[in-house]
C-alpha positions as CSV (number, residue, x, y, z in Angstrom):
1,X,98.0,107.6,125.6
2,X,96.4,108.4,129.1
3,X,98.0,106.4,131.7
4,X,96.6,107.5,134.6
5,X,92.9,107.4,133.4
6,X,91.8,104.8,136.0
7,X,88.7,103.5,134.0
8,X,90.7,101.7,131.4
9,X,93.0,100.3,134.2
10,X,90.0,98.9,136.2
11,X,88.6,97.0,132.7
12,X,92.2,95.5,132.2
13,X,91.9,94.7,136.3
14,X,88.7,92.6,135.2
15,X,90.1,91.3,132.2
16,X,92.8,89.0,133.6
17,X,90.7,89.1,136.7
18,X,89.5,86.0,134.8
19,X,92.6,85.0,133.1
20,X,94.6,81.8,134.9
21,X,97.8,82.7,132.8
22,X,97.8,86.8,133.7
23,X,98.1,86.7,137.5
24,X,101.2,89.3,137.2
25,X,99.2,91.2,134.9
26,X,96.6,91.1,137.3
27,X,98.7,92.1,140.1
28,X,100.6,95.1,137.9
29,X,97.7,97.0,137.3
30,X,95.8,96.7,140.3
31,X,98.8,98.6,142.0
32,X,98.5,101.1,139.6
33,X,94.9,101.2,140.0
34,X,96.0,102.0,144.4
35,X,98.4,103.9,142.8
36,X,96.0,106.4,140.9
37,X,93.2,106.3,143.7
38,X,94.8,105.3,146.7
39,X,91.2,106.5,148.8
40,X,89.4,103.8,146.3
41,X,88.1,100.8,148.3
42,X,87.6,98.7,144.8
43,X,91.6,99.0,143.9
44,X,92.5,97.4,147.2
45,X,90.0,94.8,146.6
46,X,91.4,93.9,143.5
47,X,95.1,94.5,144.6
48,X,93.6,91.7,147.4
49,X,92.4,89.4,144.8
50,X,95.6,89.6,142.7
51,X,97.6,88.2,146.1
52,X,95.7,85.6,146.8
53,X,95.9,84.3,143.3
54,X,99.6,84.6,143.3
55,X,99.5,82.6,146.8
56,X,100.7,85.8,148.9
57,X,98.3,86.1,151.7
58,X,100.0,88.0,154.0
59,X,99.6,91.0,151.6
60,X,96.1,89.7,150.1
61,X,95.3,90.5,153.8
62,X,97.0,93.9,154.2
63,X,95.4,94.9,150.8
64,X,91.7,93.7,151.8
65,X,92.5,95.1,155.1
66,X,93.2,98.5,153.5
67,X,90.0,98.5,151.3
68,X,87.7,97.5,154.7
69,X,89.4,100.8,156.6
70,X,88.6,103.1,153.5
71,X,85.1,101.8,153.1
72,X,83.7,99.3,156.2
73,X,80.8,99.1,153.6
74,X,82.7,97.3,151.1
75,X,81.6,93.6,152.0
76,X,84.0,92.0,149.0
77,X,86.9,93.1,150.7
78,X,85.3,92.2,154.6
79,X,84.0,88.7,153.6
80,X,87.9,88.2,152.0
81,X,89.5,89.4,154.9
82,X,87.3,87.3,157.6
83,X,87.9,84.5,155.3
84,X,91.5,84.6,155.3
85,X,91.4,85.6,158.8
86,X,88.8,82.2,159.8
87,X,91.8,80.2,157.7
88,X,94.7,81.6,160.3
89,X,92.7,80.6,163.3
90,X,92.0,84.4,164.3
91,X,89.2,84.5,165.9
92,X,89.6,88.2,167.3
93,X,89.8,89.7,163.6
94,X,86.9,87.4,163.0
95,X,84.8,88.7,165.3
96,X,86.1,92.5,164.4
97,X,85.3,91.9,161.0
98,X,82.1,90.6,161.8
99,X,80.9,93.6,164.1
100,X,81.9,96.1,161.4
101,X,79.8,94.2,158.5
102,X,77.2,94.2,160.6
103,X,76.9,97.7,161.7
104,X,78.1,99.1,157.9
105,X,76.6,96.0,155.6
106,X,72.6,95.7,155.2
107,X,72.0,92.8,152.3
């Protein structure tokens, strides 16, 4: 009845979050959610997430790239992105991503 009320899609994003057989379910709404709030860290992290489990890192990366530009205090979406970045041997984004969770993270 309300689709663009972006509560509902972010608990069907965490719904088949944990689902193994949903991954283009997953990956549906958590465009919609980028969609709906393109200036919304959380829906790139997700729309990151849903990538990687469908084995497409080159956009997992753009998408957890996106989410660390919107909010460099978002440490999900940095620790994904130096993670996928530390796999790719690039140390330069490493270190980038390390000197922005630093300055933006404090846990």
């Amino acid at each position: 009845d309300a689709p663009d009320y972006y509560p509902a899609w972010e608990r069907l994003a965490a719904i088949y979050r944990q689902s193994e057989d949903k991954k283009d379910e997953y990956l549906r709404v958590a465009r919609e959610m980028t969609r709906l709030f393109p200036q919304d860290a959380v829906g790139f992290g997700y729309l990151g997430e849903a990538h990687l489990q469908k084995n497409q890192r080159e956009e997992a990366v753009k998408a957890f790239n996106q989410a660390f530009v919107i909010a460099p205090d978002y440490s999900f979406a940095g620790y994904s992105l130096f993670d996928l970045y530390f796999e790719d041997g690039e140390t330069e984004n490493c270190q980038s991503v390390l000197q922005t969770l630093e300055e933006f993270v404090k846990e």
